[in-house]
TIRO-978752 format. One record per residue (C-alpha): residue number from 0; residue in three letters; x, y, z. Coordinates in nm, 2 decimals, m for minus. Layout:
% TIRO-978752
i:NUM&aa:ALA&c1:X&c2:Y&c3:Z $
...
***
This chain:
% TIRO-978752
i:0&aa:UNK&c1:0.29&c2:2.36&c3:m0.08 $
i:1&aa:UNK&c1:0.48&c2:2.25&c3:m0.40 $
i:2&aa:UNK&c1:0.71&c2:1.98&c3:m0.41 $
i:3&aa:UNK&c1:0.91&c2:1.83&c3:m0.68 $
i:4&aa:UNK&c1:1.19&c2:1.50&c3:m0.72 $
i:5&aa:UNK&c1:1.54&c2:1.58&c3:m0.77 $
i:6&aa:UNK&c1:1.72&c2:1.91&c3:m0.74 $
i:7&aa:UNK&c1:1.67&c2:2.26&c3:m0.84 $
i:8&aa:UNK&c1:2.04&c2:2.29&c3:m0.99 $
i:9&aa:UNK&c1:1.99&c2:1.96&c3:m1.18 $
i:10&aa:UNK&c1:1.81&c2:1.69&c3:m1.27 $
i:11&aa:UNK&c1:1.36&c2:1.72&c3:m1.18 $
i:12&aa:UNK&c1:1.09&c2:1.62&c3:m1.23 $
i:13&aa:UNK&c1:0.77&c2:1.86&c3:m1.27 $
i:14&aa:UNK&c1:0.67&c2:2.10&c3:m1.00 $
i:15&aa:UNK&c1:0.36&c2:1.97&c3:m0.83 $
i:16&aa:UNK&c1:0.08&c2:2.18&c3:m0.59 $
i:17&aa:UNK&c1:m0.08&c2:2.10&c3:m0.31 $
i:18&aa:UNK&c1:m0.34&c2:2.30&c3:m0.13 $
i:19&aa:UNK&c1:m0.66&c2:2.37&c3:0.04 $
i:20&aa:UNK&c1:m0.96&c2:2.60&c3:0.10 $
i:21&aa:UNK&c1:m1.16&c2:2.51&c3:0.34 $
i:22&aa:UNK&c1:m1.28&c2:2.16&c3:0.38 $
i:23&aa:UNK&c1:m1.15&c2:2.08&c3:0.02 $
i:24&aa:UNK&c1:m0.82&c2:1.96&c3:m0.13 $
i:25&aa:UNK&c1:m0.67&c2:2.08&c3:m0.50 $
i:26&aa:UNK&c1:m0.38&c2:1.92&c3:m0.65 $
i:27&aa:UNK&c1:m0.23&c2:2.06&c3:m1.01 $
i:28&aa:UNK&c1:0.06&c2:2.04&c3:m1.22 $
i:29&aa:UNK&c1:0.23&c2:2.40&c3:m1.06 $
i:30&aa:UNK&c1:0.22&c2:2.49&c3:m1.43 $
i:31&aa:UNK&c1:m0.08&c2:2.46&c3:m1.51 $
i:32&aa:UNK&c1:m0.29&c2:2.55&c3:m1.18 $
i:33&aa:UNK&c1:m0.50&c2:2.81&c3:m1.37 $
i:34&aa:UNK&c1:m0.57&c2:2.54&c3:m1.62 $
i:35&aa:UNK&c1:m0.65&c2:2.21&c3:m1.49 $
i:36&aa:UNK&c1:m0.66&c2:2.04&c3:m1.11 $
i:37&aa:UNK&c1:m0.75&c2:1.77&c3:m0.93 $
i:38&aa:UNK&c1:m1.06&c2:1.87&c3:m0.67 $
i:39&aa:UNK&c1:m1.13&c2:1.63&c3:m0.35 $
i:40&aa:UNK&c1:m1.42&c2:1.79&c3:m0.24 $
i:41&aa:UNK&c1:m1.53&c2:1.72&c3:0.17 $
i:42&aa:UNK&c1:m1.88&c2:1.59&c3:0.01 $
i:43&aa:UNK&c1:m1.71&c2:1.29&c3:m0.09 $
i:44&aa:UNK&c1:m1.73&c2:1.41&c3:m0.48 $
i:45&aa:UNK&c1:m1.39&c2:1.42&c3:m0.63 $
i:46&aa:UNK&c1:m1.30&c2:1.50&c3:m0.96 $
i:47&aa:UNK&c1:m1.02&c2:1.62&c3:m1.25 $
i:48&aa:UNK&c1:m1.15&c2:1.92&c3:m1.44 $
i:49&aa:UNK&c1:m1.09&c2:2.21&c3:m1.68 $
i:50&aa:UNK&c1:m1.09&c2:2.51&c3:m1.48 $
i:51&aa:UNK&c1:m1.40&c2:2.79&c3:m1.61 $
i:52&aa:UNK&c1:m1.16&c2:3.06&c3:m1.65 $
i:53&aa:UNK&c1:m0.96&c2:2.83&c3:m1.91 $
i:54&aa:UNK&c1:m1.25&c2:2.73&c3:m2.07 $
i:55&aa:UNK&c1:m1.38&c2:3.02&c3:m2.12 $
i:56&aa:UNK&c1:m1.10&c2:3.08&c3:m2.38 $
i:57&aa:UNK&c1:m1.11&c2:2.81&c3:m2.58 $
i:58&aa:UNK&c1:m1.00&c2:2.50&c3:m2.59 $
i:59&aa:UNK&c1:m0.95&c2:2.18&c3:m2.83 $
i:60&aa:UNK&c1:m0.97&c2:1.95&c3:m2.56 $
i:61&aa:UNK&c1:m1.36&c2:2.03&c3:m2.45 $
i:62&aa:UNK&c1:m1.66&c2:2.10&c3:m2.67 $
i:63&aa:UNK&c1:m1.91&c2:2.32&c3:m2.68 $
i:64&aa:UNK&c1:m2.15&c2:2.19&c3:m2.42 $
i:65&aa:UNK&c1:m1.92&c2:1.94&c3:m2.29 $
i:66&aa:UNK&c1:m1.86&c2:1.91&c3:m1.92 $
i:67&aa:UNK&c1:m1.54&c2:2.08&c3:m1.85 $
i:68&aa:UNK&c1:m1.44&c2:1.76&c3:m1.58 $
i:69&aa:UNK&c1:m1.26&c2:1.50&c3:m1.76 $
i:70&aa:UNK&c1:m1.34&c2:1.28&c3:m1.47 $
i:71&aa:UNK&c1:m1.56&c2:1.24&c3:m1.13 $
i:72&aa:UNK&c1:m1.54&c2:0.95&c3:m0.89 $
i:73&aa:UNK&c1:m1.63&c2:0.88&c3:m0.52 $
i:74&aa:UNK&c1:m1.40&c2:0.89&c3:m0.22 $
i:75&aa:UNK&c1:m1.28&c2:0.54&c3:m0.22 $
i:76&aa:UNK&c1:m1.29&c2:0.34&c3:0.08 $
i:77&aa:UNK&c1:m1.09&c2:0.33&c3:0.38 $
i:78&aa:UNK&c1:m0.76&c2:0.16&c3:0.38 $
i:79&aa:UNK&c1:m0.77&c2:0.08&c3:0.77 $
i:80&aa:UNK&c1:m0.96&c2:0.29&c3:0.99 $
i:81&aa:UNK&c1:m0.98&c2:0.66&c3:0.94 $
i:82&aa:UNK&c1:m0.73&c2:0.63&c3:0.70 $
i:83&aa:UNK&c1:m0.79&c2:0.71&c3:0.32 $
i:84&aa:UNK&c1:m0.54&c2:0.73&c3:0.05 $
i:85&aa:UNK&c1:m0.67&c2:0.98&c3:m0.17 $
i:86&aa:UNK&c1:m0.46&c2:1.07&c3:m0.50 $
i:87&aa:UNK&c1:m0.09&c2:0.97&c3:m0.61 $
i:88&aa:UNK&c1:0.15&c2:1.11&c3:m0.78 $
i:89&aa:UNK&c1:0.43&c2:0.85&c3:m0.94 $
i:90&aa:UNK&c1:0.77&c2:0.95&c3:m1.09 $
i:91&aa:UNK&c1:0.99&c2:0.74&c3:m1.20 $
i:92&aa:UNK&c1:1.40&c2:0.77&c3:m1.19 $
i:93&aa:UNK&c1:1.36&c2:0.78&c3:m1.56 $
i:94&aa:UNK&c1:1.19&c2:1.09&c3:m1.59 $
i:95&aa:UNK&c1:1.38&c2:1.28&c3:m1.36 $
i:96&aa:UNK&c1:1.61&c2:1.45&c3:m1.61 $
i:97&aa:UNK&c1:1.82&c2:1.77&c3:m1.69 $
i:98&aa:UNK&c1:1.58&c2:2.07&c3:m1.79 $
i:99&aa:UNK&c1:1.66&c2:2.30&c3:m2.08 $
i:100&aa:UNK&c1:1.61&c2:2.60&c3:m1.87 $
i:101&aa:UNK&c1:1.62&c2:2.61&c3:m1.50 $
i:102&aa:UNK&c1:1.58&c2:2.94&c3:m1.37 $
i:103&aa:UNK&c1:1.30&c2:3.02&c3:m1.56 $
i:104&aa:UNK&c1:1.09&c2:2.71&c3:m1.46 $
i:105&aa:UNK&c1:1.11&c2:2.75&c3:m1.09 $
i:106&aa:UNK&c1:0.82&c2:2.99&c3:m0.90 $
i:107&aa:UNK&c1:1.04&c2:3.27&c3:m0.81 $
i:108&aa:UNK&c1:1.00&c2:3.33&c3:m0.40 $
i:109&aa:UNK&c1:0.84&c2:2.98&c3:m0.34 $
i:110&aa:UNK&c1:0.96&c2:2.70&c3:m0.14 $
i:111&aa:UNK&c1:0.97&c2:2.40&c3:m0.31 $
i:112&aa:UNK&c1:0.98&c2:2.06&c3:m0.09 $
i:113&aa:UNK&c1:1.21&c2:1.87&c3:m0.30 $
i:114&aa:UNK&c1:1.29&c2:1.45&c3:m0.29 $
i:115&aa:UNK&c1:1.60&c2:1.28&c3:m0.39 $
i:116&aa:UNK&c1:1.56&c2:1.07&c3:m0.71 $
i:117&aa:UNK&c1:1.47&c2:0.75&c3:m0.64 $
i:118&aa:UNK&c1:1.74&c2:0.47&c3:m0.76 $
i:119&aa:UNK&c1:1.73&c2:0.34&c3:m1.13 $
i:120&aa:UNK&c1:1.46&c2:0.10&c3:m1.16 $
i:121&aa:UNK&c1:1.27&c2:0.28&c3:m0.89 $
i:122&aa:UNK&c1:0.97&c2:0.53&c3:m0.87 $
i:123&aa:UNK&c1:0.88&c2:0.79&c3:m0.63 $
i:124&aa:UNK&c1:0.56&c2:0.78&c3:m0.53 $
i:125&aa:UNK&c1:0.39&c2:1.10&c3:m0.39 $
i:126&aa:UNK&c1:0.09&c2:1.04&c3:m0.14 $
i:127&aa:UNK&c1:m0.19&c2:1.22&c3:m0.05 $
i:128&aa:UNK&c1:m0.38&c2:1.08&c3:0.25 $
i:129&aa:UNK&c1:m0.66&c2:1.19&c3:0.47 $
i:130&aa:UNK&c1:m0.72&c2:1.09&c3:0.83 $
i:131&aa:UNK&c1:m1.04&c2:1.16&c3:0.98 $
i:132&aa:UNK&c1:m1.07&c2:1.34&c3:1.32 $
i:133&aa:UNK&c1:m1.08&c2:1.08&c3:1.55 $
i:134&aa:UNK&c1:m0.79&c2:0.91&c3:1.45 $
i:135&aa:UNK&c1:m0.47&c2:0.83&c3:1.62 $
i:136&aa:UNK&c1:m0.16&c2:0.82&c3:1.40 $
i:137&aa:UNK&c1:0.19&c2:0.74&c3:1.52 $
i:138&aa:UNK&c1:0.41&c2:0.99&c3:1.36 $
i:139&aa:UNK&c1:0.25&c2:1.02&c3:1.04 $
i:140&aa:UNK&c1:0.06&c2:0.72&c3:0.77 $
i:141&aa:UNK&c1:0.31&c2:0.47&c3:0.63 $
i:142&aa:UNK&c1:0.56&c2:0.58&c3:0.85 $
i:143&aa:UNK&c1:0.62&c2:0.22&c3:0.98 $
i:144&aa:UNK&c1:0.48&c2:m0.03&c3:0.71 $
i:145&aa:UNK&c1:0.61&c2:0.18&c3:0.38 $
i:146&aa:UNK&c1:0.88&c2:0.36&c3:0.52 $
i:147&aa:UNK&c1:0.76&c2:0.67&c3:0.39 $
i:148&aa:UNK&c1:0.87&c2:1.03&c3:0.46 $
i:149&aa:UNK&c1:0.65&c2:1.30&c3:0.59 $
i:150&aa:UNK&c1:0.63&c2:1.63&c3:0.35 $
i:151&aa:UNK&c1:0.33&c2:1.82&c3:0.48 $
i:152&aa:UNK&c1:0.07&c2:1.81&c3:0.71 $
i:153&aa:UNK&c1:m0.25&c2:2.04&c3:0.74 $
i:154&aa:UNK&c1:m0.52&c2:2.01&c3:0.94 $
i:155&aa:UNK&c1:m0.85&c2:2.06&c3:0.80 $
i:156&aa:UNK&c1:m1.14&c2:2.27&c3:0.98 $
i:157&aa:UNK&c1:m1.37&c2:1.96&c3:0.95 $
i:158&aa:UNK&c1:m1.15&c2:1.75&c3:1.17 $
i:159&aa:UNK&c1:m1.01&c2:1.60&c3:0.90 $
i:160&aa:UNK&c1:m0.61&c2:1.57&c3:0.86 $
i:161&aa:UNK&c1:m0.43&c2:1.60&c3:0.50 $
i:162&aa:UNK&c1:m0.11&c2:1.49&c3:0.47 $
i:163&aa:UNK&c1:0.14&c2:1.44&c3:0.20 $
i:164&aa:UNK&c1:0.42&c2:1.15&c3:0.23 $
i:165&aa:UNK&c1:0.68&c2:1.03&c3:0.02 $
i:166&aa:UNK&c1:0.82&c2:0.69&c3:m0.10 $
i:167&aa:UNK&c1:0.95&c2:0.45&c3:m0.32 $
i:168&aa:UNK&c1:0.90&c2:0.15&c3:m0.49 $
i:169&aa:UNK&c1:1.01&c2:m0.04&c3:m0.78 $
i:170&aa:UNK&c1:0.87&c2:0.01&c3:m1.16 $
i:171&aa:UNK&c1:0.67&c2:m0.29&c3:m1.26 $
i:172&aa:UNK&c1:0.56&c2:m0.42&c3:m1.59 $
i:173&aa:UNK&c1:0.26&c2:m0.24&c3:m1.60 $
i:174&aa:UNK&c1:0.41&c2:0.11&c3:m1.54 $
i:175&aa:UNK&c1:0.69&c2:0.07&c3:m1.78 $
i:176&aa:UNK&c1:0.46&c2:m0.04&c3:m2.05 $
i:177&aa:UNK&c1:0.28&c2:0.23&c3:m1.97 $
i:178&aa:UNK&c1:0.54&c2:0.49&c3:m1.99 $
i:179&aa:UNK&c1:0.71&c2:0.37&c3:m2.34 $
i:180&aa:UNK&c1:0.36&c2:0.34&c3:m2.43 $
i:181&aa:UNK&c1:0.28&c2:0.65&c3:m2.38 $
i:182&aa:UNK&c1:0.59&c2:0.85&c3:m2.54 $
i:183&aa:UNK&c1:0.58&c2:0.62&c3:m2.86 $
i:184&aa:UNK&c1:0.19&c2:0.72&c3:m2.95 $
i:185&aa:UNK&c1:0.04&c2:0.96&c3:m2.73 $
i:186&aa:UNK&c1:0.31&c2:1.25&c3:m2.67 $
i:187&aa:UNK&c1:0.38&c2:1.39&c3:m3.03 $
i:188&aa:UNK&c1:0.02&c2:1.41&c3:m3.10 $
i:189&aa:UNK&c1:m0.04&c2:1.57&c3:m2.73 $
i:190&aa:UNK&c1:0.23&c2:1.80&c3:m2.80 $
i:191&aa:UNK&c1:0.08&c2:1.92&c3:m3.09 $
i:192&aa:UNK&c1:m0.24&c2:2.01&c3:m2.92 $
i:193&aa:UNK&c1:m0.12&c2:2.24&c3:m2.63 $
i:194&aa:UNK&c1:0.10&c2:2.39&c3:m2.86 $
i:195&aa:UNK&c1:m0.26&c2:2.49&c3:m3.05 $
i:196&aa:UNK&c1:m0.41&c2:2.57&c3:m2.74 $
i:197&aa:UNK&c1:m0.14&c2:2.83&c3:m2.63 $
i:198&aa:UNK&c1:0.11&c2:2.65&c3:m2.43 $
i:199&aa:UNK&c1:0.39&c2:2.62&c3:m2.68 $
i:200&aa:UNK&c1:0.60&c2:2.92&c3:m2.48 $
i:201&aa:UNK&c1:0.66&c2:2.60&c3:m2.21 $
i:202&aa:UNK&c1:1.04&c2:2.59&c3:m2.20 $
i:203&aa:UNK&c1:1.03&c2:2.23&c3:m2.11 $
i:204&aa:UNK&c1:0.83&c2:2.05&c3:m2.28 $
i:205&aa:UNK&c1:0.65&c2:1.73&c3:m1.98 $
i:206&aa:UNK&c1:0.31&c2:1.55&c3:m1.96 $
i:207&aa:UNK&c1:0.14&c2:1.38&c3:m1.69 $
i:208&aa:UNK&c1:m0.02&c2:1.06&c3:m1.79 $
i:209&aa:UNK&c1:m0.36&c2:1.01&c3:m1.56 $
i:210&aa:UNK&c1:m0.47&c2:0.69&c3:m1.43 $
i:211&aa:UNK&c1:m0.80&c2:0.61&c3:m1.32 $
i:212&aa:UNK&c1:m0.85&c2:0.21&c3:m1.10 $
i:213&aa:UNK&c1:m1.20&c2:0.12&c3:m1.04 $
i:214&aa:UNK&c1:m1.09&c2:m0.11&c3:m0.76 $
i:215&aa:UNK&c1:m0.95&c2:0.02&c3:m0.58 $
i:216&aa:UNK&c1:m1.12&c2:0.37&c3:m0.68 $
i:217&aa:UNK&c1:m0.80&c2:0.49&c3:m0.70 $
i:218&aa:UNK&c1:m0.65&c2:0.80&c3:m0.92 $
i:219&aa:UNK&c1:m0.30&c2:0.89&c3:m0.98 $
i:220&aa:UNK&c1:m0.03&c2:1.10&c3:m1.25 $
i:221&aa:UNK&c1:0.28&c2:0.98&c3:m1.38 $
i:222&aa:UNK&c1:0.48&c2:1.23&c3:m1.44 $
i:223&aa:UNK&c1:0.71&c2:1.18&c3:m1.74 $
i:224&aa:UNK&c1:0.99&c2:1.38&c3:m1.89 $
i:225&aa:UNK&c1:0.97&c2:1.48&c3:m2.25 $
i:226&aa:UNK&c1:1.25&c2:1.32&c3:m2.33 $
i:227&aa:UNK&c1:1.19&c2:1.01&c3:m2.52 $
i:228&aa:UNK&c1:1.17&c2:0.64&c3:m2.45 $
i:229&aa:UNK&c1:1.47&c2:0.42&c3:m2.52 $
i:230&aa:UNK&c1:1.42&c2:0.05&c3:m2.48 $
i:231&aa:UNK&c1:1.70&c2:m0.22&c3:m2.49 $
***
């Protein structure tokens, strides 16, 4: 499934993937799919890697002999019972902004499972979670505590249950460091490289920033608009 914040006729943010084949989850930027996903293999193995058909063309951001995952971690523990949250992805109100180009950003023919921005001051926060087999849920995880809001749901043939909710909460210190952070030093220079490495036909110019938390062994994206930071 892909989802997105916003509208297609106005303000977005990226368009995000969510899928599965088999036992395993993938997660990408819908853009760059072919390039570069998030893998939460059922072994309990998860990673964020290159994919081999993009490497095999080239590219600045792995050398020769380099693995072509830019990270591996360990299904993190259960939250409460049969419950694990697995991935997020955050977008903050800020980065939902007008596009240059709208038609020619949308996948032509696919549904896209789209959330109203989230108030100023606020972020979205996209959820992955897995329940495992056994498990009872009542309506669907965070329904009650986190007032969330149910996107997708897919059953696994491992018993397992993915599911993708929605909700909101407000951008802390950290996160808005991080963003104006982030577009100050990191984006130009970022820019600069997938332009190098063949993306500079991308009619709107985003990133992703990717977060990795030991503890919890947690992983998320921000997804940020390429418009810059203004600060008071």
């Amino acid at each position: 499934m892909r989802f997105a914040v916003g509208r297609p006729d106005g303000p977005r943010s990226s368009v995000w993937r969510l899928w599965t084949r088999g036992d395993d989850i993938y997660l990408s930027l819908r853009d760059l799919t072919k390039a570069q996903k998030i893998s939460l293999h059922s072994s309990g193995r998860w990673r964020n890697a290159w994919t081999t058909e993009q490497v095999a063309k080239g590219l600045p951001f792995v050398g020769p002999g380099q693995d072509r995952a830019t990270d591996k971690w360990d299904r993190p523990p259960e939250l409460a019972p049969g419950v694990t949250r697995a991935f997020d992805v955050v977008v903050p109100a800020s980065e939902v902004t007008e596009p240059e180009h709208y038609g020619a950003k949308l996948p032509a023919g696919k549904e896209i499972v789209w959330v109203p921005a989230a108030p100023q001051g606020f972020a979205t926060y996209y959820t992955v979670v897995l329940t495992a087999a056994e498990t009872t849920v009542s309506g669907w995880p965070g329904r009650n505590g986190m007032g969330s809001r149910l996107l997708w749901k897919q059953g696994l043939p491992n018993g397992e249950t993915v599911w993708l909710i929605a909700f909101e909460l407000p951008v802390n210190e950290w996160l808005e460091g991080l963003v104006a952070g982030f577009k100050r030093s990191v984006f130009p220079e970022g820019r600069r490289m997938m332009e190098e490495a063949g993306y500079s036909g991308v009619e709107e110019a985003r990133a992703a920033i990717y977060v990795r938390r030991e503890e919890p062994r947690m992983r998320a994206y921000i997804d940020l608009s390429g418009q810059p930071h203004f600060e008071d």
